[in-house]
N, C-alpha and C positions, 0 to 999 in steps of 0.2 A: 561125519556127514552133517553140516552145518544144515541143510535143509531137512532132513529126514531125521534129524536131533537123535542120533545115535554113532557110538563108536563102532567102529569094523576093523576085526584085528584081520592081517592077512600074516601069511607064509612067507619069505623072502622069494620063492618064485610066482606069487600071486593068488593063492589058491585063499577063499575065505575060508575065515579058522572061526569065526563066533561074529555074533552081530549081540549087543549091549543097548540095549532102547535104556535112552536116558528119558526121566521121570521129568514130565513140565513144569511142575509146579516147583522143581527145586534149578535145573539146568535147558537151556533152550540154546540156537545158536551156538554152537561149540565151535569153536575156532582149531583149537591143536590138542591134540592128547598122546600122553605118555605111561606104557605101561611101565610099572613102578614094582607089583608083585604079579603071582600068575591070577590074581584075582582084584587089584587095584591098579586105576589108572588116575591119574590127572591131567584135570583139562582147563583148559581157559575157554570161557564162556560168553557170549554179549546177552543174555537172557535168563530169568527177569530182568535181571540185575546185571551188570559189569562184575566177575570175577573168575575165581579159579577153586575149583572143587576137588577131592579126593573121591574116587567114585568107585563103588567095589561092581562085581560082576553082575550083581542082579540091576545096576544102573541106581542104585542108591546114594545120596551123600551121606561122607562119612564124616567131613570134615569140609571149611569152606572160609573162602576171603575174598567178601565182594562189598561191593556199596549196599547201605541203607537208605531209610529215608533221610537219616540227616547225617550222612559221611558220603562223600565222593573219593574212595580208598582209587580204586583204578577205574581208568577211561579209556579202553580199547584193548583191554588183553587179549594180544593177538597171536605167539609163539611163546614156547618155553621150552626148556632144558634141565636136567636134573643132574647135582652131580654128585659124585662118589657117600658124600655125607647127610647125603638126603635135602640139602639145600636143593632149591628151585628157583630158578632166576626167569622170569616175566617180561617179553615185552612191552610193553604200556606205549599204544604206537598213537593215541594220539593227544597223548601230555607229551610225546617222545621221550621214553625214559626205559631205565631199563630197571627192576624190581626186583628185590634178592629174597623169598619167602622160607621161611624153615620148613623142616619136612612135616609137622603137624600143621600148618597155613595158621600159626598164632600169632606169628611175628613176622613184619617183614620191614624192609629198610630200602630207601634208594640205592642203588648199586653206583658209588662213587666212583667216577672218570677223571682222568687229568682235565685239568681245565681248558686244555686245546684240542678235547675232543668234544664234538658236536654233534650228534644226530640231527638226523635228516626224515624223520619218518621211516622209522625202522622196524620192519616186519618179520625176521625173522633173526632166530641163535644157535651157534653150537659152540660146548664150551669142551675146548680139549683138557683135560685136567691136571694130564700130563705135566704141559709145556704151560699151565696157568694162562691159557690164551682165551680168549673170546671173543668169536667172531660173529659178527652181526652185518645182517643183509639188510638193507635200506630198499625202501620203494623211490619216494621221493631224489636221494640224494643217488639212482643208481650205482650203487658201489658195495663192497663189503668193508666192512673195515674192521682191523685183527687189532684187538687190546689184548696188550701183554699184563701178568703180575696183576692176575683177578682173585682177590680173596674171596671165598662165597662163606665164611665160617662167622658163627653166630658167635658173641657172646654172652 
């Protein structure tokens, strides 16, 4: 809940399971969050700062990759996705880009596209891991668009 600056875990048929009040001073603004264990989640944030936290149950950060006063790392983390290896993949919707974070957030990398694919202002991901596919929901460009043969693995 981007206004009420807390996560809310529900049931698959709706019922509230825990309410997470995220701390001001480190997370504001939450955009998306993904539960990770039965006690951490990750979220992408627009407050204080532009980033993305690891947040444990009490609404603490655990761990974090945002702007400072003098780095502009992301500008609009607006969705994300987690996959099997603990990578985290970022939309960054308004540099339009999409950001591939390790599961600590110490390192991250542009997530490189063919070069005839273009985002459009793109607000949302689901990365099937299976089939190496990702797909991404645009606002701007209404469309989804399926990239195949998505590495999300650190070196």
């Amino acid at each position: 809940c981007k206004n009420g600056n807390e996560i809310r875990e529900y049931t698959s048929s709706g019922s509230l399971v825990r309410t997470i009040k995220l701390l001001k001073e480190h997370v504001t603004y939450p955009w998306h969050a993904v539960q990770l264990t039965d006690s951490q989640f990750v979220v992408c944030h627009w407050g204080p700062v532009h980033g993305v936290s690891l947040i444990d149950e009490r609404g603490r950060v655990t761990a974090t990759y945002r702007n400072s006063e003098s780095t502009q790392l992301l500008n609009g983390p607006r969705h994300l996705t987690v996959a099997r290896n603990g990578s985290i993949l970022v939309v960054d919707s308004n540099i339009t880009r999409i950001v591939s974070l390790n599961s600590s957030l110490s390192s991250a990398r542009d997530l490189s596209l063919t070069s005839d694919t273009v985002l459009n202002r793109p607000r949302c991901l689901y990365f099937d891991e299976s089939r190496g596919r990702l797909f991404v929901g645009e606002y701007e460009g209404e469309r989804v668009l399926i990239i195949d043969n998505i590495n999300v693995t650190f070196k």
